[in-house]
C-alpha positions as CSV (number, residue, x, y, z in Angstrom):
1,X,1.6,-10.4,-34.4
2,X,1.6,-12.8,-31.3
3,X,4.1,-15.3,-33.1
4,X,6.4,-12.3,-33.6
5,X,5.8,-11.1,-29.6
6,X,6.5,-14.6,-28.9
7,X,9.9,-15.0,-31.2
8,X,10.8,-11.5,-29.6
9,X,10.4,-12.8,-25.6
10,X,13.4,-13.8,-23.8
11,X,14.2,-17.0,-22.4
12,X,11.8,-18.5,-20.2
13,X,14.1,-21.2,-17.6
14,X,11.4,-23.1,-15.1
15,X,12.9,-22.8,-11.3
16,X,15.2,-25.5,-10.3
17,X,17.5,-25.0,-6.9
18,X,18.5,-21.6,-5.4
19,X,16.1,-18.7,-5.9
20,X,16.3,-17.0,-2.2
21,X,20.1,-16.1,-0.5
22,X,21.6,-14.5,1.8
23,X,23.3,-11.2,0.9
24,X,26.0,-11.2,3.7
25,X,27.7,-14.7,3.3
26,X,25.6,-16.0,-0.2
27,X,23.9,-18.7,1.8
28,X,20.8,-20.6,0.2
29,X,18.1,-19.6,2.1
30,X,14.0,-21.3,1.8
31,X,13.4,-21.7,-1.8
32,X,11.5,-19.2,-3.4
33,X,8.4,-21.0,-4.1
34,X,8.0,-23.6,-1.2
35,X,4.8,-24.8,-2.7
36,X,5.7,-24.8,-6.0
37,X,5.9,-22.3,-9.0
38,X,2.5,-20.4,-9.0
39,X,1.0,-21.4,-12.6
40,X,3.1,-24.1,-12.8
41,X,1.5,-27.9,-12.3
42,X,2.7,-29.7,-9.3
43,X,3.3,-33.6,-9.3
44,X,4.1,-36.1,-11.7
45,X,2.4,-37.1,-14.6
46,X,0.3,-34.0,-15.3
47,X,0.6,-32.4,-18.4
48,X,-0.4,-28.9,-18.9
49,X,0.7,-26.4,-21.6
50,X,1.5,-22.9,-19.6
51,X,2.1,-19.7,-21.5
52,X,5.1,-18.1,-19.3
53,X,6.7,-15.5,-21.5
54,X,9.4,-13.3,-20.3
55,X,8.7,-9.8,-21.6
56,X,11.3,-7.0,-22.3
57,X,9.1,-3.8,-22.2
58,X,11.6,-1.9,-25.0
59,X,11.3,-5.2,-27.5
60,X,7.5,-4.8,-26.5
61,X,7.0,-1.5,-27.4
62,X,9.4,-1.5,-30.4
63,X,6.7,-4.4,-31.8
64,X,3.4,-3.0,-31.3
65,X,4.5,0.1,-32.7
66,X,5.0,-1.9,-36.4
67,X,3.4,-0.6,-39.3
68,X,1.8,2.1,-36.7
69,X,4.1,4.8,-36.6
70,X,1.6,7.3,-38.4
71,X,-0.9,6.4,-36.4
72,X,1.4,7.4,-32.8
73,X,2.4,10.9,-31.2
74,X,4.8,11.2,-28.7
75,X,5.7,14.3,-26.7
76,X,2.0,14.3,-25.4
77,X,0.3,15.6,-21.5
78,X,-2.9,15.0,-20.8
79,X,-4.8,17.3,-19.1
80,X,-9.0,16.4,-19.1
81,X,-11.1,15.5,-21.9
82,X,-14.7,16.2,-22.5
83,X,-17.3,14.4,-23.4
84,X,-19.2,15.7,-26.7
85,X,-21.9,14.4,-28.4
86,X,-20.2,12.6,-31.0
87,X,-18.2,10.9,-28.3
88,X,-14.6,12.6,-26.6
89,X,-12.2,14.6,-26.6
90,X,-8.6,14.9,-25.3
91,X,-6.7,18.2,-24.2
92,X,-3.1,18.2,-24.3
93,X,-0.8,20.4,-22.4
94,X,0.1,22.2,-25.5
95,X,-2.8,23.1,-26.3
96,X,-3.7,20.6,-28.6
97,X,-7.0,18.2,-28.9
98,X,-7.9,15.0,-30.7
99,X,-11.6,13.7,-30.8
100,X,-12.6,10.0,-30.8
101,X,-14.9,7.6,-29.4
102,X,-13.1,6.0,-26.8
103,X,-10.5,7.4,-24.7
104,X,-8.1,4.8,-22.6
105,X,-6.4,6.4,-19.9
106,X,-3.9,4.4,-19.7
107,X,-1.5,6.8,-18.1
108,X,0.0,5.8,-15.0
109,X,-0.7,5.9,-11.3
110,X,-0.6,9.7,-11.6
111,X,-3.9,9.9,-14.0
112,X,-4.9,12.6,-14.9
113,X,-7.9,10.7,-16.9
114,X,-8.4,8.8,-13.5
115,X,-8.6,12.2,-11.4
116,X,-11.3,13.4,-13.6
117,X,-13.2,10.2,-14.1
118,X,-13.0,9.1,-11.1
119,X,-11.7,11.7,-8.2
120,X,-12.6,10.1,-5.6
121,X,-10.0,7.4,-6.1
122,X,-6.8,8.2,-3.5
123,X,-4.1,5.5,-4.0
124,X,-1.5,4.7,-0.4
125,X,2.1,5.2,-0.2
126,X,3.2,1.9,1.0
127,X,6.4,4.2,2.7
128,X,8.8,0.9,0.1
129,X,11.3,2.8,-1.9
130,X,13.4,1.0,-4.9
131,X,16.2,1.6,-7.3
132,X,15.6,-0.4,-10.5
133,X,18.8,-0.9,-12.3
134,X,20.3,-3.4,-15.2
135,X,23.6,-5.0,-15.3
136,X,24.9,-6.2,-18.7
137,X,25.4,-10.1,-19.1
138,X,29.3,-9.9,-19.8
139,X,32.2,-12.6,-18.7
140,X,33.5,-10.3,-16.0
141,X,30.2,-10.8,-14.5
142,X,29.5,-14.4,-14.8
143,X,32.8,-15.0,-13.3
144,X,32.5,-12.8,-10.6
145,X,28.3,-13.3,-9.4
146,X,27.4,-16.0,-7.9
147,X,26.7,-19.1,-10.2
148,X,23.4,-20.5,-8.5
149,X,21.5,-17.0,-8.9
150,X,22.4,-16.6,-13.0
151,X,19.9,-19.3,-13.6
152,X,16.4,-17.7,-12.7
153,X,14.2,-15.5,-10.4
154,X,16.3,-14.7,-7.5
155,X,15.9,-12.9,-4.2
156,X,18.8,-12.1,-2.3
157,X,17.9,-10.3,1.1
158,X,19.5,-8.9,4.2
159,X,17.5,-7.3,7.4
160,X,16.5,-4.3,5.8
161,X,17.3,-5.1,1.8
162,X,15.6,-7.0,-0.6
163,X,17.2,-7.7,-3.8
164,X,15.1,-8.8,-6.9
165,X,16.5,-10.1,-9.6
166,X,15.8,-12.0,-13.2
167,X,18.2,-13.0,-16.1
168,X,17.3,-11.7,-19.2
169,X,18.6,-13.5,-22.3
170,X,17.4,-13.1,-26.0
171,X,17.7,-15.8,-27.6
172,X,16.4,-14.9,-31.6
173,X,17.6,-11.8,-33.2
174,X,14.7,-9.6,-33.0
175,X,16.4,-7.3,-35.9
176,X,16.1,-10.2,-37.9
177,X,13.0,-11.5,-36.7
178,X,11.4,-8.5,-38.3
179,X,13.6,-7.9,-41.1
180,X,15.6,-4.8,-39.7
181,X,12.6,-3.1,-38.6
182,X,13.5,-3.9,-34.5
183,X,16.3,-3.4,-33.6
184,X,18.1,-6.2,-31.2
185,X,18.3,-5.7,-27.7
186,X,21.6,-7.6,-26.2
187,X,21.4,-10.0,-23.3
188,X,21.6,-8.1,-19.7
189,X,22.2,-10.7,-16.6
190,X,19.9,-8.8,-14.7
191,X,17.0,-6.3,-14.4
192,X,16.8,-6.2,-10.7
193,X,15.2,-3.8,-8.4
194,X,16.5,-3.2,-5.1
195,X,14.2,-2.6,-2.3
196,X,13.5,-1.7,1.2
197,X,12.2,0.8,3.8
198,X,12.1,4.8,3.5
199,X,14.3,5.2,6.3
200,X,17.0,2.5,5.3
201,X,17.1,4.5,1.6
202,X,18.5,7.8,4.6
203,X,17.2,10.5,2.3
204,X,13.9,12.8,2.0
205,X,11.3,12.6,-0.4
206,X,12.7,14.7,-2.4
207,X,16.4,14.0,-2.5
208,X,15.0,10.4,-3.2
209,X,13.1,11.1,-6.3
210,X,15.5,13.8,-7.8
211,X,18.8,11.3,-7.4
212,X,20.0,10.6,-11.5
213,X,20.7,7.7,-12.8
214,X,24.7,7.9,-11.4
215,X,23.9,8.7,-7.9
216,X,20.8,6.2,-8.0
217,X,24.0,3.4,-9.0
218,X,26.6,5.2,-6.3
219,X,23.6,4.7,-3.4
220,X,22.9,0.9,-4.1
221,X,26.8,0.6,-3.8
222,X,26.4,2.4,-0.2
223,X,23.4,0.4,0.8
224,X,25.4,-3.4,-0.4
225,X,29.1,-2.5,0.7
226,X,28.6,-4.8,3.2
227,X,27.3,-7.8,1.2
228,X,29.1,-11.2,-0.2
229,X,31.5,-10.0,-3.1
230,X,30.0,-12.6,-5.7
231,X,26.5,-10.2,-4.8
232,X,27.9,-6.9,-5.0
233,X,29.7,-7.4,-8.7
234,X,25.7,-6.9,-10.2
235,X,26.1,-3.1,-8.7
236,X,29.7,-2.5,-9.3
237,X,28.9,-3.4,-13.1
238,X,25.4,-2.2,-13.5
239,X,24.7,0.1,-16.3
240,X,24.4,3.3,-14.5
241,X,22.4,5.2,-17.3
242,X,19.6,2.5,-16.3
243,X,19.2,3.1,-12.8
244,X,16.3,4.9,-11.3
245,X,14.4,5.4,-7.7
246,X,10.8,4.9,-7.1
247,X,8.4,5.4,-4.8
248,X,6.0,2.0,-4.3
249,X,2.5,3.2,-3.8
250,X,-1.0,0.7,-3.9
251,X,-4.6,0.8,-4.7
252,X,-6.6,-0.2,-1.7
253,X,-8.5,-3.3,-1.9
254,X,-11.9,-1.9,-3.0
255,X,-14.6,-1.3,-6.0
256,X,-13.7,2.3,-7.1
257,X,-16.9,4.4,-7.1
258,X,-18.1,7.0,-10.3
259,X,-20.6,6.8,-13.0
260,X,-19.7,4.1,-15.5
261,X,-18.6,5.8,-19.1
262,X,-19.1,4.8,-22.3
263,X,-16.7,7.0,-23.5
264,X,-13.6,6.6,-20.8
265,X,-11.9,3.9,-19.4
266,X,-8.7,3.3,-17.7
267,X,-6.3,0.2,-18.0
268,X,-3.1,-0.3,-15.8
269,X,-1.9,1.5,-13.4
270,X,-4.3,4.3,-14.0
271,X,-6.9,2.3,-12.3
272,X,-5.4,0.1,-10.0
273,X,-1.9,0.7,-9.0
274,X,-0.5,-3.0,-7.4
275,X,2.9,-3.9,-5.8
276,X,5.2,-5.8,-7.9
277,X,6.6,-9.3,-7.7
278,X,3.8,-10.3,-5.1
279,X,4.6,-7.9,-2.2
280,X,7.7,-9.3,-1.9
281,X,9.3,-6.3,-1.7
282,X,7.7,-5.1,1.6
């Protein structure tokens, strides 16, 4: 199973120039990792194997679901579970239960496992709001973005703006791979996620989290129009099915209290909701 995850990854490129610019005139700015690439040894002459995968969630999903698919529901809302004597068991929104041994909430930042377990938790809106979009890798856009930031990890920021963005390339078949049973995933030049303050997003709450997927793609237009041309080509060609706002909320940086249980546990998000890409986003 882990040599298929790894034939299934996409390419992995180790950082060389660029990685930070400047959205209005396409400027290089500080390189992204000043002190070098966290995980990564420094210096010459040092040798160390480093496992650095890049991960499609879709192709990772599509994996560990092999040879399982009797084994998975979908359609599923948890509500509380109980703990019996023989061990637990889930309620589901429709009125449905399954018993086991173990339950693993591993069910988001909105928990309802976590609530129950362990209600005390509260996690903090860090007031960040993003649009996570893709753009397909196609020769309108490599002719149009800028060169330097197709390579690797890239950060392209203005005053109030922060652009994060990673090229994501395939390069084994997964559908062949696993003898038809995954289907392949083409090549997109970018899963990025575009990021800044509330207020510079210029909506409530709620007209925030209930934009689609088109008016999610129309607002990061808006919010780049004035950017370099060779940066604005990833939003005039993203995939507008893919885009979607998010609120950015944290766990604060303490031991969670509750009764330990050898029946419940939570993984992820459930239990301890963290910013992505380091902060860099705030």
């Amino acid at each position: 199973m882990f040599s298929l995850f790894e034939n299934t990854c996409a390419e992995t490129k180790p950082p060389t120039d660029g990685g930070r610019f400047n959205a209005m005139n396409a400027n290089s700015l500080e390189t992204l990792f000043p002190n070098g690439v966290p995980g990564l040894p420094n210096g010459r002459g040092v040798r160390v194997k480093v496992l650095l995968e890049c991960v499609d969630r879709t192709m990772l999903r599509n994996v560990l679901l092999l040879e399982q698919e009797n084994h998975v529901k979908f359609s599923k809302s948890c509500t509380h579970y109980e703990i019996t004597p023989t061990g637990v068991t889930a309620f589901f929104r429709d009125g449905t239960s399954e018993q086991g041994t173990l339950l693993v909430g591993a069910d988001g930042t909105f928990s309802p496992v976590r609530k129950q377990l362990l209600p005390n938790v509260r996690y903090v809106d860090t007031l960040t709001r993003v649009i996570y979009g893709k753009t397909p890798l196609t020769e309108d856009l490599t002719a149009r973005f800028q060169p330097k930031a197709l390579k690797w990890m890239t950060i392209i920021q203005d005053q109030s703006l922060t652009l994060f963005m990673e090229p994501v390339r395939f390069p084994k078949d997964a559908s062949v791979e696993t003898n038809g049973r995954v289907p392949r995933i083409d090549d997109y030049a970018y899963y990025w996620v575009l990021g800044g303050n509330a207020e510079t997003f210029g909506l409530s709450d709620a007209e925030f989290h209930n934009l689609s997927g088109k008016d999610a793609a129309d607002l990061t237009l808006k919010l780049t129009s004035h950017w370099d041309p060779s940066f604005k080509a990833v939003f005039e060609l993203q995939n507008t099915a893919q885009s979607a706002p998010l609120r950015l909320i944290t766990a604060k940086p303490e031991r969670p209290g509750g009764t330990p249980s050898e029946n419940v546990v939570l993984m992820g998000d459930a239990i301890y909701a963290m910013m992505p890409a380091g902060r860099i986003l705030l």
